[in-house]
MARFI-498968 format. One record per residue (C-alpha): x, y, z; residue in three letters. Coordinates in steps of 0.25 Angstrom, whole numbers, padded with zeros to 4 digits, always signed. Layout:
# residues N
XYZALA
...
//
This chain:
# residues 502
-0257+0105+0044UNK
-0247+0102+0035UNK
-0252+0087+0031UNK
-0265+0093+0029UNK
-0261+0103+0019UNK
-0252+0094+0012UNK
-0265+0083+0009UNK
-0274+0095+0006UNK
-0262+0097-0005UNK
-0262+0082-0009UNK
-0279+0083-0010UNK
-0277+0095-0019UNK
-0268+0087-0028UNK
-0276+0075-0028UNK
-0289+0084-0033UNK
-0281+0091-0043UNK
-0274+0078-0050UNK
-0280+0074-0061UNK
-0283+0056-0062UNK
-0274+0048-0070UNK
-0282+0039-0080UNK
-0283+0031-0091UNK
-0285+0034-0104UNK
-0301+0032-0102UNK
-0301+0040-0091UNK
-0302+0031-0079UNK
-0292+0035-0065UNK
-0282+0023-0063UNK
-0279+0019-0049UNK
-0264+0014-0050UNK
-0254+0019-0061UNK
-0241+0013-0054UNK
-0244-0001-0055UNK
-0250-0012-0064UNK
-0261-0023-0058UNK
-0256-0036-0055UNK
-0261-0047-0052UNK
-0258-0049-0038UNK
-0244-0043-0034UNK
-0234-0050-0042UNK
-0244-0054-0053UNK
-0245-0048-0068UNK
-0251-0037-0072UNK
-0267-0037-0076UNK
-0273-0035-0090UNK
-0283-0025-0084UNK
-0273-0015-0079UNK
-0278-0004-0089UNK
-0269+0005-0084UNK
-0259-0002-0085UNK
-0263-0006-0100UNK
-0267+0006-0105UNK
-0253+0014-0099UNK
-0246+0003-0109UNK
-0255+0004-0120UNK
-0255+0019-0120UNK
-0239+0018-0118UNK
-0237+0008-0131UNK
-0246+0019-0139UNK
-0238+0032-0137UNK
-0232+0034-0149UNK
-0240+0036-0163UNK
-0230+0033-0176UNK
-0219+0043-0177UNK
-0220+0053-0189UNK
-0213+0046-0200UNK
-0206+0061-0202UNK
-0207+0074-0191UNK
-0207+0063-0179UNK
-0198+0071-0171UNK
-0206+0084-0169UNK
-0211+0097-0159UNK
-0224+0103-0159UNK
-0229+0117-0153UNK
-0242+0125-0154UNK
-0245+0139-0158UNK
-0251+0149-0168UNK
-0250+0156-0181UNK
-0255+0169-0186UNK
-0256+0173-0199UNK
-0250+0187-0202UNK
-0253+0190-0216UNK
-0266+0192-0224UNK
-0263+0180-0235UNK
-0279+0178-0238UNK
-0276+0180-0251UNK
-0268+0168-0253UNK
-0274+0159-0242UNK
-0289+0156-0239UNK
-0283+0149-0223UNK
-0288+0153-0211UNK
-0275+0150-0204UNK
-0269+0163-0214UNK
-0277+0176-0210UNK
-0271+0185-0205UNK
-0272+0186-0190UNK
-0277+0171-0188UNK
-0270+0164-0178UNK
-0270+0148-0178UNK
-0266+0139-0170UNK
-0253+0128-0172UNK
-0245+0116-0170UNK
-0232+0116-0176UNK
-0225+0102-0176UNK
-0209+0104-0178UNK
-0201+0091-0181UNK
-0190+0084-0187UNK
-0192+0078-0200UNK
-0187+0063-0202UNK
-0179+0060-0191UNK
-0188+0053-0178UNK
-0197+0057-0166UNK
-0185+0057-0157UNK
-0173+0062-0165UNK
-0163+0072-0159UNK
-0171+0087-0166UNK
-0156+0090-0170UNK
-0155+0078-0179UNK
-0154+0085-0195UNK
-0170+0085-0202UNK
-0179+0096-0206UNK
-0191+0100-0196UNK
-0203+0100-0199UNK
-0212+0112-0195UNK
-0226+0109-0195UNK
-0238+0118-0190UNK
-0252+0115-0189UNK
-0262+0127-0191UNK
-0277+0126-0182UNK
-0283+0134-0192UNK
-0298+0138-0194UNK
-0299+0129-0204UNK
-0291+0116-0201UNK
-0278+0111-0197UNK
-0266+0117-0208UNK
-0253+0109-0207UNK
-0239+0117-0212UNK
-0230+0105-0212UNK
-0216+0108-0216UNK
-0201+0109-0213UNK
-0190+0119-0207UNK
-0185+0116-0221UNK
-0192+0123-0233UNK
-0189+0112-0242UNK
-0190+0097-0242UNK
-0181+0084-0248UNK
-0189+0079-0257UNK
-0201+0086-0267UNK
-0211+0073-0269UNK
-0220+0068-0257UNK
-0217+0051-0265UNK
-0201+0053-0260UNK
-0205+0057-0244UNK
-0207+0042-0240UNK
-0191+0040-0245UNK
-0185+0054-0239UNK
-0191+0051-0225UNK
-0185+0036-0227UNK
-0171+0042-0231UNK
-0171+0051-0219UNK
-0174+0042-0208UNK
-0165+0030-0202UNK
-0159+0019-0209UNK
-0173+0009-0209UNK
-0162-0002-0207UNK
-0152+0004-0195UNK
-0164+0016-0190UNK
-0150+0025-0192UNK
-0150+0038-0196UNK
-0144+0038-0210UNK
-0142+0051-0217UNK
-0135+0043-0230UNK
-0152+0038-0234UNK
-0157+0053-0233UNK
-0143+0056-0243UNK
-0146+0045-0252UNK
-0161+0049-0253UNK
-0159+0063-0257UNK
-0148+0061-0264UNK
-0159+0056-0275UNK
-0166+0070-0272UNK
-0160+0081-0277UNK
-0173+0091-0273UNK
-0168+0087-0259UNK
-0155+0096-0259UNK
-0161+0108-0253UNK
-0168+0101-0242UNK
-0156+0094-0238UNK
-0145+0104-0237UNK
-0155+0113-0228UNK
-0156+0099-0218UNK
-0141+0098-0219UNK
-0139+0113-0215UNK
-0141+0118-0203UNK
-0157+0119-0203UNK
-0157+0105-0203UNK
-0155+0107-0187UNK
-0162+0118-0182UNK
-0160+0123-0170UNK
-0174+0124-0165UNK
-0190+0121-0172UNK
-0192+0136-0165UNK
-0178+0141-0176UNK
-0184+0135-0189UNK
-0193+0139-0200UNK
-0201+0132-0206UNK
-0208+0130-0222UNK
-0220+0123-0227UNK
-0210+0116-0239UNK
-0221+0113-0247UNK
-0230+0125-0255UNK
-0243+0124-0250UNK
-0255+0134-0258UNK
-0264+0144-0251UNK
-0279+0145-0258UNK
-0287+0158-0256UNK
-0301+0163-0255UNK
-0299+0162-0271UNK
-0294+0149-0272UNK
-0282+0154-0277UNK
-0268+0145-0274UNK
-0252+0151-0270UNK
-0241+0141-0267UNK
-0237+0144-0253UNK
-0226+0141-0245UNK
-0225+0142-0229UNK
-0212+0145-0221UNK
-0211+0147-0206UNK
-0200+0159-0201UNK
-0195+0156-0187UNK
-0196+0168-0178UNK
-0186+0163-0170UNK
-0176+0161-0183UNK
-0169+0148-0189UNK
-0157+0143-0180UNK
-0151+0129-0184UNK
-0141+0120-0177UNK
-0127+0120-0186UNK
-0121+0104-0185UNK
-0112+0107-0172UNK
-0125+0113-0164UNK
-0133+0101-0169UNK
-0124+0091-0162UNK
-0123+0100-0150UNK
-0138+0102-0148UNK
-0141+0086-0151UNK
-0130+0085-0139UNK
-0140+0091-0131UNK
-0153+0090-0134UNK
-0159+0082-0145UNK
-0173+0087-0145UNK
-0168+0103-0145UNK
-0179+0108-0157UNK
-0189+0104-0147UNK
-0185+0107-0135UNK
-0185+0120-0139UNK
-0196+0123-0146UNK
-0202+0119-0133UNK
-0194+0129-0124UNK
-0197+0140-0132UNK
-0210+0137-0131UNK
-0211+0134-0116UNK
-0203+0146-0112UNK
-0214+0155-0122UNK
-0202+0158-0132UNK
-0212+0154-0143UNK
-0208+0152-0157UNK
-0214+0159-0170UNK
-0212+0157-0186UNK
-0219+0166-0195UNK
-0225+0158-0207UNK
-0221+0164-0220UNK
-0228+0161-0235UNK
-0223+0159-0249UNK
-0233+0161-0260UNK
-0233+0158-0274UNK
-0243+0160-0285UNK
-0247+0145-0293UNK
-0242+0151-0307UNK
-0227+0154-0299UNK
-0224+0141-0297UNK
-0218+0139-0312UNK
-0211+0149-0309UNK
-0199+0143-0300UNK
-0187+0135-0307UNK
-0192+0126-0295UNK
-0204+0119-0292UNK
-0210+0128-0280UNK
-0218+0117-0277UNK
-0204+0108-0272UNK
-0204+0105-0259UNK
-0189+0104-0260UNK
-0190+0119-0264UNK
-0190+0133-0257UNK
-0199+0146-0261UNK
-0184+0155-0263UNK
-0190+0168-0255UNK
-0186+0176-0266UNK
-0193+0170-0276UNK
-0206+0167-0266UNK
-0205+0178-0256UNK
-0212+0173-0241UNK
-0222+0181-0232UNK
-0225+0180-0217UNK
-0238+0175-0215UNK
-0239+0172-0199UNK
-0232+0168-0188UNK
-0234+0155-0178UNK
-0229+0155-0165UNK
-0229+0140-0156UNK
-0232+0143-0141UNK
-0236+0131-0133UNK
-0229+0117-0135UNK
-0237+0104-0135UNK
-0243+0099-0123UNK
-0242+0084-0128UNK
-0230+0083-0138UNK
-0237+0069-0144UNK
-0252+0073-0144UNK
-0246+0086-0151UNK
-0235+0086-0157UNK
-0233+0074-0160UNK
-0250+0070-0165UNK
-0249+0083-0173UNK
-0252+0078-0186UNK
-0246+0089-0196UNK
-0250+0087-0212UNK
-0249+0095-0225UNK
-0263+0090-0228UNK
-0269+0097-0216UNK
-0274+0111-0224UNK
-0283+0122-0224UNK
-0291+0130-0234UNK
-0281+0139-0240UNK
-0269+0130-0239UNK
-0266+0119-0250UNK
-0256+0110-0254UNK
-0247+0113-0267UNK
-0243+0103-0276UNK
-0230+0100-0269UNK
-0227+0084-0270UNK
-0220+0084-0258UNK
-0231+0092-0250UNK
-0242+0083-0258UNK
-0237+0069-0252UNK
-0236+0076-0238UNK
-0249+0079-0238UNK
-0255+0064-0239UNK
-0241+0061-0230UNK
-0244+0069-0217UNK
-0258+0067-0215UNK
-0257+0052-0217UNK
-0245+0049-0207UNK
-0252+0057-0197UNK
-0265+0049-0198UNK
-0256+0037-0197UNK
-0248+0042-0186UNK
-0260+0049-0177UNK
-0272+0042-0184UNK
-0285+0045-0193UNK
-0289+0055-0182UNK
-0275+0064-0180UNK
-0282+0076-0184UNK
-0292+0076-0174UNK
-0280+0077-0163UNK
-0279+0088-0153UNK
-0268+0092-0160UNK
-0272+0092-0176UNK
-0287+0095-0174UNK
-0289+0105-0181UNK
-0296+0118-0175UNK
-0308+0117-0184UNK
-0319+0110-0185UNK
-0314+0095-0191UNK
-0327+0090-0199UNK
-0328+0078-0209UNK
-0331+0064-0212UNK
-0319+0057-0206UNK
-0321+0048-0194UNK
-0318+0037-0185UNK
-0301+0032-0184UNK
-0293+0030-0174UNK
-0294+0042-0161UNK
-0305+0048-0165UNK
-0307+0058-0154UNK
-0321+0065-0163UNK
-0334+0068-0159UNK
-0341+0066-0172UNK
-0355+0065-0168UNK
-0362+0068-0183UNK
-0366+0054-0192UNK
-0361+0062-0205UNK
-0348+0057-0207UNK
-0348+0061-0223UNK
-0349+0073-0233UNK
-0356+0077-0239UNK
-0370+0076-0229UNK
-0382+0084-0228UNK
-0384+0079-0213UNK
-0369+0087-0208UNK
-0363+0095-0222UNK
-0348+0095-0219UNK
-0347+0106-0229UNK
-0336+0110-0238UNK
-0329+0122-0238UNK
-0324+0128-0251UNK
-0312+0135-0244UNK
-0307+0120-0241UNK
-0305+0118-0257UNK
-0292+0115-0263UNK
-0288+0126-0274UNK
-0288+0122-0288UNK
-0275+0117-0293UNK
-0272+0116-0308UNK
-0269+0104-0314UNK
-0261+0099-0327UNK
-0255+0086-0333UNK
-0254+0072-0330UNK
-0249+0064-0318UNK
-0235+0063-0319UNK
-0224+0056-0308UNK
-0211+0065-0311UNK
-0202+0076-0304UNK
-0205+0092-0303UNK
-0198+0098-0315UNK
-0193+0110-0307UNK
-0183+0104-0298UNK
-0172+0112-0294UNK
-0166+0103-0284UNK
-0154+0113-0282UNK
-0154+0126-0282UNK
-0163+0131-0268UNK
-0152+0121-0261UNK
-0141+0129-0264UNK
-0148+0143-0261UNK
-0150+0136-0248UNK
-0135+0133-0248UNK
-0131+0145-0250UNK
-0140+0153-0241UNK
-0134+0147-0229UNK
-0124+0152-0221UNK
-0108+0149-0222UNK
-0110+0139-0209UNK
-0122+0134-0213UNK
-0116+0129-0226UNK
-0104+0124-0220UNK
-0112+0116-0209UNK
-0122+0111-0221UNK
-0110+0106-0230UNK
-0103+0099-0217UNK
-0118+0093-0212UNK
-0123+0088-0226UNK
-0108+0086-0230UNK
-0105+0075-0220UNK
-0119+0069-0222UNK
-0114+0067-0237UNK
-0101+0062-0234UNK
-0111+0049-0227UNK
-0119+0047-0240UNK
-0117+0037-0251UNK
-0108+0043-0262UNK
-0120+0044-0273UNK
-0129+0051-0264UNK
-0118+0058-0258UNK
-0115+0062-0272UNK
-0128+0064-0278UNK
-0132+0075-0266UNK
-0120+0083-0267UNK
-0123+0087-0280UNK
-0135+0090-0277UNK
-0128+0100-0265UNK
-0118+0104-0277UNK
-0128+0107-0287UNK
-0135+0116-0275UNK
-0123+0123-0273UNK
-0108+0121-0277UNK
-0102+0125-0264UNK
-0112+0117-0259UNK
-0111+0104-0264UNK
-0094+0107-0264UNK
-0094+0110-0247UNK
-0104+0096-0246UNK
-0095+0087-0256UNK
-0082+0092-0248UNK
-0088+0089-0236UNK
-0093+0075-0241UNK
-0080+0072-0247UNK
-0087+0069-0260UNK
-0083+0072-0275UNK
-0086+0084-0281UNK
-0084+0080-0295UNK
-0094+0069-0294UNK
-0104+0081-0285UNK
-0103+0091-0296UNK
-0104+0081-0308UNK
-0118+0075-0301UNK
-0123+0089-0300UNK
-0121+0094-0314UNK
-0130+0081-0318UNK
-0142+0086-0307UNK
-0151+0100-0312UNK
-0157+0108-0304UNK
//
């Protein structure tokens, strides 16, 4: 009795399992052993399982992002809160409308498998399914950036990463780059504090750095700025936790992200929006158009425009997270670029290192097609998983009109001058860096000064030099705590700065 129910058990299982196969489909017999010829010959040629299994294998990996290699993803929606239709003709913005998303948190520079306590900003990308196409908000943890022209990126990334000669870490390169940037000061003291190791993605906020526009029914343009308010507050690791945490677990950010998650502890950040009229932007001592610069909230106050929560983790990390092709350049009607430099480069950057990375058809993956209806010319390339079925591969056709819509034009921009290669004249490389110096906390100072502090001490004497007066000229006590710590001459600091203006 019992053998009988035990095979009527093992039949149910064997109907229930699902064939293994190869990748066209067909059963294979034996998945333990390779054919041979005979019992102690080689292996066949035609062994296409065998064959296949290795190919497949040798082909796992796709390039490594050149920057945000080491990343988490999870899915989730957003809903729009606030009626902004008169600054905004997008979909994705009225009131009520939920749309779905993809966020992609990550390191910036260091690689796919570096411990997540290692110092770097995070990225904090979101991809928006909206009505009308794909929108990408692309940016940091940090609301500013190192460098303010998209033709110095190529050189920051190299200074960040390993020594090309050793493939050692080397913090002196990053010095002696920036030490040539003073628009860089800013950025750097918030990577040396304590928000350069976050606890956790789910304990960070986040901000589009760049000013994007909004276009209305009108046409009419504002400057905008996006920053995401985490719910569940900022909470950063001081030096002492970051050596404890690494101690015992070096991928922490993600595995708690997931956790959450898993256990339904899901995370939410309320997006908020900065505006500013196109005649206000004359009006700042700053360019509000550096990306090494913040919108000061008392100069551009910010309003809560939705809120985004991420409930269901990936089911495939690579053939989500890590094929999630995030870019600036993926917009929607209402939603321009400004005329940031940085922001300008990144916009040809992104697009064409995915398209490198993933292929001419990455956009038409699971994970980055877009919710509406993808229709134009452009055809054939590697993995094309279509089903184009019309002979009209042009526009314009009077056999299939492919029409254009007006609500898909960019606004008019005026225009003045002659091409020129030179600097913005408002630089004011100083100033916000000690406003941010000084809005931190007793501890958080003191663990800044001893962090950055020591990392000076390891710099060559001019860049070592050159950079503290850049943190002197921030702030005195600043630059005073960082050249005592470094065991540097203040004279020399003080004399350095009194050359730089701000």
């Amino acid at each position: 009795m019992l053998l009988g129910v035990l095979c009527a058990s093992l039949l149910s299982l064997s109907a229930h399992a699902a064939p293994l196969t190869r990748d066209n489909g067909a059963p294979v017999g034996n998945n333990q052993n390779s054919q041979t010829a005979g019992a102690n010959g080689p292996i066949v040629l035609q062994d296409v399982q065998l064959l296949q299994k290795l190919q497949r294998f040798d082909r796992e990996r796709v390039p490594e992002r050149v920057v945000h290699a080491r990343g988490t993803g999870a899915h989730g929606e957003f809903t729009a809160t606030a009626d902004i239709s008169d600054l905004t003709l997008a979909k994705v913005f009225e009131k009520g409308t939920t749309t779905p998303v993809f966020v992609r948190f990550s390191a910036v520079t260091n690689n796919s498998h570096s411990p997540e306590t290692l110092r770097d900003p995070r990225g904090f990308a979101t991809k928006f399914y909206t009505d009308e196409g794909n929108w990408d908000l692309v940016g940091n943890n940090f609301p500013t950036f190192f460098i303010r022209d998209a033709i110095k990126f190529p050189d920051m990334v190299h200074a960040f990463k390993t020594d090309p000669r050793t493939n050692l870490d080397d913090d002196t390169r990053r010095m002696d780059f920036l030490s040539h940037h003073p628009e860089s000061t800013r950025t750097l003291t918030m990577l040396y504090s304590n928000y350069g190791t976050p606890v956790g993605y789910r304990f960070m906020d986040g901000s589009s750095v760049h000013a994007y526009k909004f276009v209305n029914d009108e046409g009419e343009y504002r400057y905008v700025k996006f920053g995401w308010k985490s719910q569940q507050g900022v909470k950063n690791l001081d030096p002492k936790q970051v050596q404890e945490t690494q101690g015992r677990d070096y991928s922490h950010m993600t595995r708690d992200l997931i956790s959450a998650i898993d256990s339904g502890d899901y995370p939410k950040w309320d997006l908020y929006l900065q505006v500013l009229e196109p005649e206000a932007l004359a009006k700042f001592e700053f360019d509000p158009l550096d990306a090494t610069k913040i919108w000061p909230e008392d100069l551009v106050p910010s309003k809560k425009i939705g809120t985004m929560v991420l409930n269901k983790n990936p089911d495939n990390v690579f053939q989500e997270t890590e094929q999630v092709a995030m870019a600036p350049s993926n917009l929607v009607p209402g939603i321009e670029p400004s005329e940031d430099r940085l922001l300008q480069g990144r916009l040809f950057a992104y697009a064409d290192t995915q398209m490198y990375r993933i292929g001419a058809n990455a956009l038409s993956l699971p994970i980055n097609k877009p919710r509406a209806e993808v229709s134009n010319g452009n055809q054939d390339g590697q993995l094309n998983a279509g089903h184009t079925t019309t002979s009209v591969n042009y526009q314009p056709s009077r056999r299939m009109n492919r029409e254009e819509i007006a609500r898909g034009l960019y606004s008019q921009l005026p225009l003045s001058g002659t091409t020129q290669q030179a600097p913005i004249y408002r630089e004011q490389n100083f100033k916000q860096t000690g406003e941010l110096y000084r809005s931190f906390t007793r501890k958080e100072q003191k663990d800044l000064i001893n962090t950055l502090g020591g990392e000076l001490a390891k710099t060559d004497e001019e860049a070592r030099y050159h950079l503290l007066s850049f943190f002197y000229k921030a702030d005195a006590e600043y630059g005073e705590g960082l050249t005592k710590v470094a065991k540097s001459d203040l004279k020399r600091v003080k004399t350095l700065a009194a050359e730089l203006q701000d």
